[in-house]
N, CA, C and O atoms as a CHARMM CRD file, in Angstrom:
* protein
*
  360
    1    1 UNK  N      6.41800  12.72100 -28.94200 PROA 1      0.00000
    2    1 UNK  CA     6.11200  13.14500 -27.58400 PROA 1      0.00000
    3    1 UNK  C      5.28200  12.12300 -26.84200 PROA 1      0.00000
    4    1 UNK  O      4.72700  11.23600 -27.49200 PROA 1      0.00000
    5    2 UNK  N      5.15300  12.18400 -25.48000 PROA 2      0.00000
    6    2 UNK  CA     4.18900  11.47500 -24.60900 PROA 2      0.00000
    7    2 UNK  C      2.79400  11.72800 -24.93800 PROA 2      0.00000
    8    2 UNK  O      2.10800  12.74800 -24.99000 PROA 2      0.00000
    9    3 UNK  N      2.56900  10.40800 -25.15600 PROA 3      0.00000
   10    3 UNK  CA     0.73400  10.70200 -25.89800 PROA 3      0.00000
   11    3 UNK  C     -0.42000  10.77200 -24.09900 PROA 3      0.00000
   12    3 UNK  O     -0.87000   9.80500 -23.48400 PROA 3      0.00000
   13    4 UNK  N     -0.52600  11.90800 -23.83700 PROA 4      0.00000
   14    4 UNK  CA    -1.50100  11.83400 -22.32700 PROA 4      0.00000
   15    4 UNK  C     -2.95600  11.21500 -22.55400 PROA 4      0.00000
   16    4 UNK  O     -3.49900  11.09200 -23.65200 PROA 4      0.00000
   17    5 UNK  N     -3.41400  10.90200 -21.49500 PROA 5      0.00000
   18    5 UNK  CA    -4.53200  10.25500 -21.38100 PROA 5      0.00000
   19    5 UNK  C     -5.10200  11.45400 -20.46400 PROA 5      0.00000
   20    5 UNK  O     -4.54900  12.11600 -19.58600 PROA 5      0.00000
   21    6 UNK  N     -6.60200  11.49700 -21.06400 PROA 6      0.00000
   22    6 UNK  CA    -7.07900  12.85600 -20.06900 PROA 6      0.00000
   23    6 UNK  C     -8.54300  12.54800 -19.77400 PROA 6      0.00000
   24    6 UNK  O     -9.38700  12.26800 -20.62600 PROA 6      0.00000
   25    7 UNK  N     -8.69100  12.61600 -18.76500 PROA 7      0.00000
   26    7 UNK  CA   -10.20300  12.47100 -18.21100 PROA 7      0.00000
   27    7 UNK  C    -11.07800  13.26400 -18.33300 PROA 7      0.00000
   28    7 UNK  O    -10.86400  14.47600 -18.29300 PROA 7      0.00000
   29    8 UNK  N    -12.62800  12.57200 -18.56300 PROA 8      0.00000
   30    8 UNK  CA   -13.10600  12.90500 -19.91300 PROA 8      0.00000
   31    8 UNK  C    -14.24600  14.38200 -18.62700 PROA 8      0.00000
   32    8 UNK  O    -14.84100  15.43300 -18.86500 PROA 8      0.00000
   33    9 UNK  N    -13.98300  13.57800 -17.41300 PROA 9      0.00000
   34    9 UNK  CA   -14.91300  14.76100 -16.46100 PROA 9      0.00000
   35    9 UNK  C    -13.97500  16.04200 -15.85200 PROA 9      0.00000
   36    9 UNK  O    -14.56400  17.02900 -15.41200 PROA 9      0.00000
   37   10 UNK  N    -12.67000  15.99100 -15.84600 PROA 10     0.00000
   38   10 UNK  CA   -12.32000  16.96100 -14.82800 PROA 10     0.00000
   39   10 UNK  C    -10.93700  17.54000 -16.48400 PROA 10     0.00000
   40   10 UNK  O    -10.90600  18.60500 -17.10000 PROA 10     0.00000
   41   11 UNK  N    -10.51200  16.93800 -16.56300 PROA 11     0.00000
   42   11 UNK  CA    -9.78000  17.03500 -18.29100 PROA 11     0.00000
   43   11 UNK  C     -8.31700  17.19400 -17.10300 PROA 11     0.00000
   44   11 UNK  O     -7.39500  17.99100 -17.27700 PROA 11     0.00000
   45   12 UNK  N     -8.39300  16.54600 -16.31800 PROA 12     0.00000
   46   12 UNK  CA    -6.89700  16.55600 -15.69600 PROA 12     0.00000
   47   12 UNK  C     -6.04000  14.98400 -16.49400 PROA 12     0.00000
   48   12 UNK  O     -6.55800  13.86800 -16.48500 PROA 12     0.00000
   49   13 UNK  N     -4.73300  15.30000 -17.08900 PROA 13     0.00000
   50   13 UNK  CA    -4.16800  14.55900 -17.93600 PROA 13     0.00000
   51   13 UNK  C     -2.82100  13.65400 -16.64900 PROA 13     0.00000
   52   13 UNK  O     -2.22600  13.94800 -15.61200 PROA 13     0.00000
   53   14 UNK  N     -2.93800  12.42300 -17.64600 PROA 14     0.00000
   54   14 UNK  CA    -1.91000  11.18400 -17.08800 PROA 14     0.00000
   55   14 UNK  C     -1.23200  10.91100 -18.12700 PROA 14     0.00000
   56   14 UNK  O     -1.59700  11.29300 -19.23900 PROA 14     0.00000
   57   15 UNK  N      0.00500  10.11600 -17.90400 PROA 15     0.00000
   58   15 UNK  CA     0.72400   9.43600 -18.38600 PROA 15     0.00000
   59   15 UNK  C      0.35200   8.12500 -18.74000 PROA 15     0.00000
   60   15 UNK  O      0.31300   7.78500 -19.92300 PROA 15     0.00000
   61   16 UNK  N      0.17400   7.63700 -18.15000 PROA 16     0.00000
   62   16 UNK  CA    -0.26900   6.23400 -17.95400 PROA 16     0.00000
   63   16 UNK  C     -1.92200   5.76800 -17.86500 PROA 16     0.00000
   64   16 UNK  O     -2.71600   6.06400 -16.97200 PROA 16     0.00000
   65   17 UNK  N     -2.15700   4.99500 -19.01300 PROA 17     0.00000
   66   17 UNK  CA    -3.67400   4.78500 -18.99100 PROA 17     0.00000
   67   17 UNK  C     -4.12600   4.13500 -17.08000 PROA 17     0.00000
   68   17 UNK  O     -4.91000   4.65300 -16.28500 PROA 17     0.00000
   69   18 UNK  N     -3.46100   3.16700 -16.94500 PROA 18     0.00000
   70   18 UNK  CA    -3.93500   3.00000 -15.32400 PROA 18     0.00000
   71   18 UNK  C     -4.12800   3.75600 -14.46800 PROA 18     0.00000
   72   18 UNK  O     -4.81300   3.55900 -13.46400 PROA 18     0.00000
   73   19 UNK  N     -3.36500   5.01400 -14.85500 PROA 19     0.00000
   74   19 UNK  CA    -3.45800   6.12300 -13.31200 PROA 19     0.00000
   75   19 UNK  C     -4.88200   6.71400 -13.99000 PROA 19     0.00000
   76   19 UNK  O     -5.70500   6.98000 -13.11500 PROA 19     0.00000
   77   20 UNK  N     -5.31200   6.95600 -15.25300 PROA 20     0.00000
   78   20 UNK  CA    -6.23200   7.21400 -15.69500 PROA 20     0.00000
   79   20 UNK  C     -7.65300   6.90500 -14.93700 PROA 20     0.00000
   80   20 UNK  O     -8.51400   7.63700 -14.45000 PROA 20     0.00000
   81   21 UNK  N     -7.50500   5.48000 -15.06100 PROA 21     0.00000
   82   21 UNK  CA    -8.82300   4.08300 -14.65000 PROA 21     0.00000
   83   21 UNK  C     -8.88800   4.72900 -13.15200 PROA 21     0.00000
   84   21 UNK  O     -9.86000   5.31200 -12.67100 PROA 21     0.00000
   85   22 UNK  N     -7.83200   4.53000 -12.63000 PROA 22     0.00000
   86   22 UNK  CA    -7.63200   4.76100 -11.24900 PROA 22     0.00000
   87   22 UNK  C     -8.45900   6.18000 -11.04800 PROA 22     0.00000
   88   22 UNK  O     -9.19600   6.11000 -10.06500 PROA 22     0.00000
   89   23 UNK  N     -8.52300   7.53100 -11.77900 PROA 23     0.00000
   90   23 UNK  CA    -8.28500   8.41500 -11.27900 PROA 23     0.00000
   91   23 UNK  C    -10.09400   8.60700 -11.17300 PROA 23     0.00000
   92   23 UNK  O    -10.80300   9.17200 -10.34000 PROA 23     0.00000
   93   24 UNK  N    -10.38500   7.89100 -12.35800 PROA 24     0.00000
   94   24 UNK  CA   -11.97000   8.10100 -13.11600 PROA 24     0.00000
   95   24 UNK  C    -12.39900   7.73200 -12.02000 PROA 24     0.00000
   96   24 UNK  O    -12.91000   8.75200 -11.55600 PROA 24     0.00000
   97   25 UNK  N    -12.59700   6.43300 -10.85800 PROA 25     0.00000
   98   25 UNK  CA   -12.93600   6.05600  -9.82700 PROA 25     0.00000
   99   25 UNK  C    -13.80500   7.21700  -9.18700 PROA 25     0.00000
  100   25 UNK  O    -15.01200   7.23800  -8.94700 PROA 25     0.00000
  101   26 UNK  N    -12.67500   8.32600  -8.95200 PROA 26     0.00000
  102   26 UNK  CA   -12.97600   9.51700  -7.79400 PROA 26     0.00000
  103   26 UNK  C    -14.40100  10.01000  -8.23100 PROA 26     0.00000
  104   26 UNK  O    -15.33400  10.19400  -7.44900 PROA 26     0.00000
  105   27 UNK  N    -14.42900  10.15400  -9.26800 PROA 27     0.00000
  106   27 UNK  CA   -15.99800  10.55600 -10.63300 PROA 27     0.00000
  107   27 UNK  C    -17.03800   9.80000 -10.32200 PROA 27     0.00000
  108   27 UNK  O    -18.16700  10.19800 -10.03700 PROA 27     0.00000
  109   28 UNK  N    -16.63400   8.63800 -10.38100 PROA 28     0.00000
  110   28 UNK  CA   -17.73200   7.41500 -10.73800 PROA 28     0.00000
  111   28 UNK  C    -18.04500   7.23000  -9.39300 PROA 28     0.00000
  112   28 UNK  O    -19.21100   7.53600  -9.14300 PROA 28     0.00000
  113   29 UNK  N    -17.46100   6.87200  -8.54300 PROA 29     0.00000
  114   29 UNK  CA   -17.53100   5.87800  -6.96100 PROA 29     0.00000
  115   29 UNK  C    -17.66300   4.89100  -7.18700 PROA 29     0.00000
  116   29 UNK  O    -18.60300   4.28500  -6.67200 PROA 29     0.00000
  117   30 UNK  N    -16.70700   4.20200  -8.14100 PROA 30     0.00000
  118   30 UNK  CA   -16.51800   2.55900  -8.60800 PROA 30     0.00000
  119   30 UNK  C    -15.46100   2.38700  -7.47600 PROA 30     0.00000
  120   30 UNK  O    -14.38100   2.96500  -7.36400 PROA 30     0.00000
  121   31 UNK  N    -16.00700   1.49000  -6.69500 PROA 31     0.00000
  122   31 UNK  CA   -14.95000   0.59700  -5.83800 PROA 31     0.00000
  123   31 UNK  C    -15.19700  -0.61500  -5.83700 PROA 31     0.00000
  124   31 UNK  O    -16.06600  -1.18400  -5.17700 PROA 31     0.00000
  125   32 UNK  N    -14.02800  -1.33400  -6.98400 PROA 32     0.00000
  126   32 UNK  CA   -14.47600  -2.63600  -7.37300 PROA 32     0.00000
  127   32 UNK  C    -13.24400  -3.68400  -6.05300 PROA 32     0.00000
  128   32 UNK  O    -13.00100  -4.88700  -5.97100 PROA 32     0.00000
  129   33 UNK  N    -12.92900  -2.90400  -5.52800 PROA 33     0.00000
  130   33 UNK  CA   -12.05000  -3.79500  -4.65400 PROA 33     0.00000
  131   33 UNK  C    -12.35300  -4.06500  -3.52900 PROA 33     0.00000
  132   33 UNK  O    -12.22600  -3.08600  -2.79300 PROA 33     0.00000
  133   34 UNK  N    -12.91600  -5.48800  -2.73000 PROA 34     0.00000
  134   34 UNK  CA   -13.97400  -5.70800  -1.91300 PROA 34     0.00000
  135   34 UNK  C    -13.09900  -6.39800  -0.95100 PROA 34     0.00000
  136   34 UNK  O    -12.55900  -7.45500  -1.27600 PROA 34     0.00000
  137   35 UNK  N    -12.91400  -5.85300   0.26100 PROA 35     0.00000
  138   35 UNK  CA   -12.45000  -6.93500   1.45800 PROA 35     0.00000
  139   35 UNK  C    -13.66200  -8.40900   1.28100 PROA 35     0.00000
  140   35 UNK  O    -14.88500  -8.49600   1.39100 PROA 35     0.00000
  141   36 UNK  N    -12.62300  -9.34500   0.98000 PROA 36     0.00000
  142   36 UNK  CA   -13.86100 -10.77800   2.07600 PROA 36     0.00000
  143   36 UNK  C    -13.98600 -10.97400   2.99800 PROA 36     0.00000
  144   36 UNK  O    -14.34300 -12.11700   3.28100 PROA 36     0.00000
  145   37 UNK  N    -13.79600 -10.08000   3.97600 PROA 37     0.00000
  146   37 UNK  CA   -13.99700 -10.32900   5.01400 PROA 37     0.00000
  147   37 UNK  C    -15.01700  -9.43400   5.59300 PROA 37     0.00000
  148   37 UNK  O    -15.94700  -9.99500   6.17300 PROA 37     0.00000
  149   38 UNK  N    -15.01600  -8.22800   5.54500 PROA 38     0.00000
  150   38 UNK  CA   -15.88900  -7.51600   5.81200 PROA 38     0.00000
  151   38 UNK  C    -16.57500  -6.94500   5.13600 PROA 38     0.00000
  152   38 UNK  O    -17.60800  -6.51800   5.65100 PROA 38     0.00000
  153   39 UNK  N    -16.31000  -6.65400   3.58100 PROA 39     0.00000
  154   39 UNK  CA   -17.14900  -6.43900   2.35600 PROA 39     0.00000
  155   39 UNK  C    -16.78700  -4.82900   2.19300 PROA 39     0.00000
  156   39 UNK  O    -17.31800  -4.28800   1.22300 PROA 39     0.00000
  157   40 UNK  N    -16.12800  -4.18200   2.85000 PROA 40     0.00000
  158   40 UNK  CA   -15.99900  -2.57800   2.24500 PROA 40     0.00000
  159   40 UNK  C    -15.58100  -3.08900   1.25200 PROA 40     0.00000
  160   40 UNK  O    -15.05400  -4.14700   0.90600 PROA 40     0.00000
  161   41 UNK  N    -16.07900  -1.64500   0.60200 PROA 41     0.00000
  162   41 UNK  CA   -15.17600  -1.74100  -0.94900 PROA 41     0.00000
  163   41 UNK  C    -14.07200  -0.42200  -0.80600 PROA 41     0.00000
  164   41 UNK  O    -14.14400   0.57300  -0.08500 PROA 41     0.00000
  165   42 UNK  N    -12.96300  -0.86400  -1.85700 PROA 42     0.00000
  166   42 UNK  CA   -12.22700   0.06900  -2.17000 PROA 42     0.00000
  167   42 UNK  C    -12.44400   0.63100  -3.50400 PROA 42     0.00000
  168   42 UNK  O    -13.33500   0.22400  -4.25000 PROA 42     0.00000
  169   43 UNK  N    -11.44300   1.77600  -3.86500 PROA 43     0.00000
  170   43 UNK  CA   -11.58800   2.31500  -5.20300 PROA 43     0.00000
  171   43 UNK  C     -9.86700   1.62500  -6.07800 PROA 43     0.00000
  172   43 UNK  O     -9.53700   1.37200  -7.23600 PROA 43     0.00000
  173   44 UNK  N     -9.28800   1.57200  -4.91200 PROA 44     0.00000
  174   44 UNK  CA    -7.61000   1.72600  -5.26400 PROA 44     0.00000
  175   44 UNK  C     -7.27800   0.13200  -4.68300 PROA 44     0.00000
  176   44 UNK  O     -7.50300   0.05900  -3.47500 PROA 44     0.00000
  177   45 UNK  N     -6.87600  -0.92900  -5.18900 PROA 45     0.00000
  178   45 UNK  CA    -6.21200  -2.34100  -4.98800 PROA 45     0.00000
  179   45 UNK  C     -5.29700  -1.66400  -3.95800 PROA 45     0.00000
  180   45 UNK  O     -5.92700  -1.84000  -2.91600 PROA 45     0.00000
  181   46 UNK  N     -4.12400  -0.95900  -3.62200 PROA 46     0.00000
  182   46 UNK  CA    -3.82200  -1.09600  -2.31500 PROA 46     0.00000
  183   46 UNK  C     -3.85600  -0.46700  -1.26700 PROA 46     0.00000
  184   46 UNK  O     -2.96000  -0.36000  -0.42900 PROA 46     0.00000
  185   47 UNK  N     -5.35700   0.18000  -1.26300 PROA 47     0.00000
  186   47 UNK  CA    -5.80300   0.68300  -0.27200 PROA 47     0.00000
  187   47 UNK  C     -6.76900  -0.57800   0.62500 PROA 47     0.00000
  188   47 UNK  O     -6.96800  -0.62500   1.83900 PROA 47     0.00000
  189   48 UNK  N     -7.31400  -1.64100  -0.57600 PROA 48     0.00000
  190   48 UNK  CA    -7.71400  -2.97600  -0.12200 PROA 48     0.00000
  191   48 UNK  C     -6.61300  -3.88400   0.85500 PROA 48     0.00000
  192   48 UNK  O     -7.01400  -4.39700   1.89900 PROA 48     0.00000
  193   49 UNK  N     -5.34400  -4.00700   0.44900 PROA 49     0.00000
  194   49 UNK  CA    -4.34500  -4.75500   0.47600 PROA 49     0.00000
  195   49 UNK  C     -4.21800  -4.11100   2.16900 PROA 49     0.00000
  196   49 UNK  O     -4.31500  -4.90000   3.10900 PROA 49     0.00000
  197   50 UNK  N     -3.98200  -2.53100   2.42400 PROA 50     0.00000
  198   50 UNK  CA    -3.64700  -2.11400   3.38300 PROA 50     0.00000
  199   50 UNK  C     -4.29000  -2.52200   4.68700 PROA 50     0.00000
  200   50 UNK  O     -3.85500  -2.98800   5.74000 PROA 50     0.00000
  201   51 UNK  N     -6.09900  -2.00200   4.00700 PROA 51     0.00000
  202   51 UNK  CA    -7.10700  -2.50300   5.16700 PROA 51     0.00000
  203   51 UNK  C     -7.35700  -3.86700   5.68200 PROA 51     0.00000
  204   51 UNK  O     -8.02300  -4.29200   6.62500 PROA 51     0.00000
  205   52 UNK  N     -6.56600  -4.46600   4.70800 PROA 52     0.00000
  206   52 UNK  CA    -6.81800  -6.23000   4.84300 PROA 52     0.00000
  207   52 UNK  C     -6.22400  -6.43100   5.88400 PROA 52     0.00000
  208   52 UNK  O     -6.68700  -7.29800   6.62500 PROA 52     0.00000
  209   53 UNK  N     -4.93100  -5.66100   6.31800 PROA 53     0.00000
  210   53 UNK  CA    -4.17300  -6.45400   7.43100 PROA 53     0.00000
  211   53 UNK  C     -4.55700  -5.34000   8.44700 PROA 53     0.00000
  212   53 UNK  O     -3.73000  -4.75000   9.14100 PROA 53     0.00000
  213   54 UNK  N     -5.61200  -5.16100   8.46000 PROA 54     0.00000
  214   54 UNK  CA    -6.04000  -4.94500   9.68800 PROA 54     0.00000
  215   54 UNK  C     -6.99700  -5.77100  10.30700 PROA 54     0.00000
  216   54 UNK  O     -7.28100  -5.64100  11.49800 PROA 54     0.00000
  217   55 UNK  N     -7.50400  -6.59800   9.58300 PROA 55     0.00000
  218   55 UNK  CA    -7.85600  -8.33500   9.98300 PROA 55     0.00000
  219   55 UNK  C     -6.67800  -9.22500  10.36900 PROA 55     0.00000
  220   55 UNK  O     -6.78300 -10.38100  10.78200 PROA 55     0.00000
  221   56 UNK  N     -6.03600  -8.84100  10.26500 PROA 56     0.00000
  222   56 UNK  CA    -4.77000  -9.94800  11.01100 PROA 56     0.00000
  223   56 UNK  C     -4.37900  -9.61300  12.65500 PROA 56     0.00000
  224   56 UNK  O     -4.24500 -10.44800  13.55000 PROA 56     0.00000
  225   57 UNK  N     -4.28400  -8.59300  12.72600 PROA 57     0.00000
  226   57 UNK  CA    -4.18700  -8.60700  14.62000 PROA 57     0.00000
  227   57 UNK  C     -2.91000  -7.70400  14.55800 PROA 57     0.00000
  228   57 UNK  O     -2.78800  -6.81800  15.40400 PROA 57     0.00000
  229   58 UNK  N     -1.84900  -7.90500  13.49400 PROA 58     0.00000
  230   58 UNK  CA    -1.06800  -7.73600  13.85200 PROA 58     0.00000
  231   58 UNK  C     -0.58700  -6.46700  13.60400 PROA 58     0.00000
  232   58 UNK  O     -0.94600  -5.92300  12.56000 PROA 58     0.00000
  233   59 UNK  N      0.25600  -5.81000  14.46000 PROA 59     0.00000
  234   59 UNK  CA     0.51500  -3.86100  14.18300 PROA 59     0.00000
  235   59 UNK  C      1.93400  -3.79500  14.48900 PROA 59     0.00000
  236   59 UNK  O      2.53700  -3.63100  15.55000 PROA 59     0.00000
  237   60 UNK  N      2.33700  -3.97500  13.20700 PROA 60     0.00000
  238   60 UNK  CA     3.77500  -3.54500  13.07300 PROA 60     0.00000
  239   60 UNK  C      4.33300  -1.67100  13.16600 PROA 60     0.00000
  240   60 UNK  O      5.49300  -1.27900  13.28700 PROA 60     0.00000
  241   61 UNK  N      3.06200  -0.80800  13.05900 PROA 61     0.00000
  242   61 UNK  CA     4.07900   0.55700  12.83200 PROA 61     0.00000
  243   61 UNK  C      3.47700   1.16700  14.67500 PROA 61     0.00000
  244   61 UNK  O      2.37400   1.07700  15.21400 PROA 61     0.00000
  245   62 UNK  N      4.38900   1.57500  15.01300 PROA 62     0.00000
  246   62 UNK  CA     4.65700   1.82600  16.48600 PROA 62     0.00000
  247   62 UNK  C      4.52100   3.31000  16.29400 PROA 62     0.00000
  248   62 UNK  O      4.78300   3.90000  15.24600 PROA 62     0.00000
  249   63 UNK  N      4.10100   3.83900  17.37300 PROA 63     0.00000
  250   63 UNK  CA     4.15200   5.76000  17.33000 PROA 63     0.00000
  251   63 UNK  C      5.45200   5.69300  18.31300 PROA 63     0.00000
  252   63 UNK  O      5.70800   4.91400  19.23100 PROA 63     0.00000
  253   64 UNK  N      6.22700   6.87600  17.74400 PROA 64     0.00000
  254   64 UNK  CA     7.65600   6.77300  18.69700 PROA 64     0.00000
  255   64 UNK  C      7.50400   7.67100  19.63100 PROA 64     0.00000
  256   64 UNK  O      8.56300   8.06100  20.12400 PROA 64     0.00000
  257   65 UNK  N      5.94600   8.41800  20.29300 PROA 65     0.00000
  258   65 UNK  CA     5.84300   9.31300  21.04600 PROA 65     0.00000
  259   65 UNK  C      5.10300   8.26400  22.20200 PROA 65     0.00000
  260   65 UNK  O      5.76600   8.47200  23.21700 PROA 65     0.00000
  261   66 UNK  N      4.42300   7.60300  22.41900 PROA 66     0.00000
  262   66 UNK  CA     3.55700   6.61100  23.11700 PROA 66     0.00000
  263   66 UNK  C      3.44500   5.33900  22.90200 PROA 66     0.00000
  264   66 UNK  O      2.61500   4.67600  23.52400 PROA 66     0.00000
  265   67 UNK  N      4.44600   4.67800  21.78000 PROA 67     0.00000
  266   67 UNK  CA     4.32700   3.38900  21.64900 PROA 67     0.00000
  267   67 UNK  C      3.41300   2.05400  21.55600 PROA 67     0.00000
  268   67 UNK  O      3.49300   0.85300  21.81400 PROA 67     0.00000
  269   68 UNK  N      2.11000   3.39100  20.81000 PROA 68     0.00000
  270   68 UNK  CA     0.69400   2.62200  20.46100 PROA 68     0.00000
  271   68 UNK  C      1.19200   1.78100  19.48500 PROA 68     0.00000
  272   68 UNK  O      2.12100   2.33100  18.89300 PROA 68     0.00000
  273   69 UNK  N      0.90700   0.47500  19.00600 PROA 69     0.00000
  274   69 UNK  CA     1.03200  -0.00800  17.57600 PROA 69     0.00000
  275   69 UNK  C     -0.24000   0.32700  16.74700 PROA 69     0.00000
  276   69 UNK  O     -1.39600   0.51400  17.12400 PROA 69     0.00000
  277   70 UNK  N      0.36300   0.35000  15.40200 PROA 70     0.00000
  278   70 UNK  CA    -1.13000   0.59100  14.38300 PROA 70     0.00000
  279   70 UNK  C     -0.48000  -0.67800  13.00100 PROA 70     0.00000
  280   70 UNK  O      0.64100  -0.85100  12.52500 PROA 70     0.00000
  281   71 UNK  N     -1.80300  -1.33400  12.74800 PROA 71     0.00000
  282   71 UNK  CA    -1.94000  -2.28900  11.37400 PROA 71     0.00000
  283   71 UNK  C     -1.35800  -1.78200  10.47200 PROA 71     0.00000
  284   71 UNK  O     -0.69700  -2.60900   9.84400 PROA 71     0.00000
  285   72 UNK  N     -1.24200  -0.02600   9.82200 PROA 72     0.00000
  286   72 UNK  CA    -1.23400   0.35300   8.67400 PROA 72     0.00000
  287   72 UNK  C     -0.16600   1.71400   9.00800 PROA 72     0.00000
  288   72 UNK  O     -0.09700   2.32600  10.07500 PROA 72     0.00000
  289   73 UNK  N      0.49300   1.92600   7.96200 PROA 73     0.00000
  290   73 UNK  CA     1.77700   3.30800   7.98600 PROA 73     0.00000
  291   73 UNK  C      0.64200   4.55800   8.24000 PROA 73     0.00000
  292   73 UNK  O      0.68500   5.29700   9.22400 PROA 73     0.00000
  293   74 UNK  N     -0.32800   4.64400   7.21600 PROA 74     0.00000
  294   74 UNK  CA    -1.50300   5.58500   7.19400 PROA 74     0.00000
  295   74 UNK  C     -1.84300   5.59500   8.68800 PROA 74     0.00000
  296   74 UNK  O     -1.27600   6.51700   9.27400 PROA 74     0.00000
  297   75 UNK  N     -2.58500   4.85300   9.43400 PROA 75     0.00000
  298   75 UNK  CA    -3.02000   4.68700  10.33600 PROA 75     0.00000
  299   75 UNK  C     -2.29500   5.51600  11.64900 PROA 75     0.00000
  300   75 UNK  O     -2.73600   6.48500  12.26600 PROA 75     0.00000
  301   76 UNK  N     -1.29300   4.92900  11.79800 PROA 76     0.00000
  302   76 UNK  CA     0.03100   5.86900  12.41600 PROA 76     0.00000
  303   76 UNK  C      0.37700   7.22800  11.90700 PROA 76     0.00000
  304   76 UNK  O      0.79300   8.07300  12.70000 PROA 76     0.00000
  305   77 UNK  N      0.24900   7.46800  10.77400 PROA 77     0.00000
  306   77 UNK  CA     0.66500   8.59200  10.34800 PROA 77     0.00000
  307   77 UNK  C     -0.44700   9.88200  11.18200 PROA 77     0.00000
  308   77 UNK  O     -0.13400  11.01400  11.54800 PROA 77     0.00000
  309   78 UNK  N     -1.65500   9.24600  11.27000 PROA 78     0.00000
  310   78 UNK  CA    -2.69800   9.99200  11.50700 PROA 78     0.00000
  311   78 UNK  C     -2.47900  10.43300  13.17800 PROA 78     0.00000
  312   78 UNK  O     -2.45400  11.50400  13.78400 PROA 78     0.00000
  313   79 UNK  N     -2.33500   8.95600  13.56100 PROA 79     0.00000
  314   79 UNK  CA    -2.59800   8.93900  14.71400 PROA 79     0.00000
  315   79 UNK  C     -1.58700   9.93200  15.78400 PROA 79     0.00000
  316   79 UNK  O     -1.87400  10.38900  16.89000 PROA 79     0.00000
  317   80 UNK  N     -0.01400  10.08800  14.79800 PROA 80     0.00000
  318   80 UNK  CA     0.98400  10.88200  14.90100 PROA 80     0.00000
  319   80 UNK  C      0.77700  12.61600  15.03500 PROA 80     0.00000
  320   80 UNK  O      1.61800  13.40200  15.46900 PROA 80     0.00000
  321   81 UNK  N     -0.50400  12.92100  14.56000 PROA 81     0.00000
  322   81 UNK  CA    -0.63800  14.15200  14.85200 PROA 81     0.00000
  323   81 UNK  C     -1.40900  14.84900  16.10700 PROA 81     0.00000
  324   81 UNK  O     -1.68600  15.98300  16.49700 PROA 81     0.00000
  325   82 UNK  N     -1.55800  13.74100  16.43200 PROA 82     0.00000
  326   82 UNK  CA    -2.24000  13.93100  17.90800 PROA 82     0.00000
  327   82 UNK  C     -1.26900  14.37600  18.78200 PROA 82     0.00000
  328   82 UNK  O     -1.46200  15.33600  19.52800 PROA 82     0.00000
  329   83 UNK  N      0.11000  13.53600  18.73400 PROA 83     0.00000
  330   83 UNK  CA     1.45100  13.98700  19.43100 PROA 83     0.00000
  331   83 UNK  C      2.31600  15.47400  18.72900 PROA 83     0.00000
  332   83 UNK  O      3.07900  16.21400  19.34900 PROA 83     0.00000
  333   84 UNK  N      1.88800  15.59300  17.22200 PROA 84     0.00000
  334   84 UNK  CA     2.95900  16.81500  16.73100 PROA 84     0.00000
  335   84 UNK  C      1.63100  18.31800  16.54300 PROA 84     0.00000
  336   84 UNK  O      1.83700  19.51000  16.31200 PROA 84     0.00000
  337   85 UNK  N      0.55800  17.69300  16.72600 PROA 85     0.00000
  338   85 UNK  CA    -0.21900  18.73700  15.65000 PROA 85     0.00000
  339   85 UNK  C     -0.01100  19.50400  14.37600 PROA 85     0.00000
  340   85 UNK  O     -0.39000  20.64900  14.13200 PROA 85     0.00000
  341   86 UNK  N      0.68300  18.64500  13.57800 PROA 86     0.00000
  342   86 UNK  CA     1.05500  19.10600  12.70800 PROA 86     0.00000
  343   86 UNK  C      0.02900  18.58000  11.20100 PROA 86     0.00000
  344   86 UNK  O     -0.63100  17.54100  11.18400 PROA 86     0.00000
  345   87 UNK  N      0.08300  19.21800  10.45300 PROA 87     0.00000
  346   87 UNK  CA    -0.98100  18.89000   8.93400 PROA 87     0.00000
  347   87 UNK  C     -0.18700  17.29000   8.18100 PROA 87     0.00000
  348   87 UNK  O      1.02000  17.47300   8.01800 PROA 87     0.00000
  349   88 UNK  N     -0.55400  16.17400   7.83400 PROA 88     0.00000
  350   88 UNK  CA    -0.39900  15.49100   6.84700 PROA 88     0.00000
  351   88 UNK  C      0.23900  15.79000   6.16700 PROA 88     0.00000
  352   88 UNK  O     -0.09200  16.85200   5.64000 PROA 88     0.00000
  353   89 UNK  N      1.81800  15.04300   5.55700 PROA 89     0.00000
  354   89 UNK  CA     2.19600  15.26400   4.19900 PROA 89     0.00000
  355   89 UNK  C      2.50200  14.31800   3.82600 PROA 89     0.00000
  356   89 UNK  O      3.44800  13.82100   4.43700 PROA 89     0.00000
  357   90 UNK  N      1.89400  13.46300   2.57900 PROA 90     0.00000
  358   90 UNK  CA     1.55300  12.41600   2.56300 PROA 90     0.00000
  359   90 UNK  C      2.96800  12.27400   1.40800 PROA 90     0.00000
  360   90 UNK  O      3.24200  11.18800   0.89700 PROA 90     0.00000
């Protein structure tokens, strides 16, 4: 069988030792992933990756209700409920 990995504070079980590391974060408030540019930290590598290009200028995801651009899919997603009022489903 699948040998689970289970966390040792909440005893919620993974598959995968990384989603594990990852999950322990939420416990700890280890955010070893540091923009250089502005120094937040993250908990999750591509939640770093995401915020990074919001130092670039550039905003590829468009709202198709007002045609704001946003840096990040998240970003838009949010900003999208202003036009639907509808809850997040991520």
């Amino acid at each position: 069988g699948i040998r689970w990995h289970v966390c040792p504070y909440c005893s919620k079980e993974f598959k995968k030792p990384s989603d594990l590391v990852r999950h322990i974060r939420i416990h700890t408030h280890e955010k070893p992933f540091k923009c250089p540019q502005c120094f937040r930290a993250f908990a999750v590598k591509s939640t770093l990756t995401a915020h990074i290009k919001t130092h670039t200028g550039i905003k590829a995801f468009k709202c198709q209700f007002c045609m704001k651009s946003f840096s990040t899919s998240g970003s838009l997603k949010v900003h999208i409920r202003l036009h639907t009022g509808k809850a997040l489903k991520w």
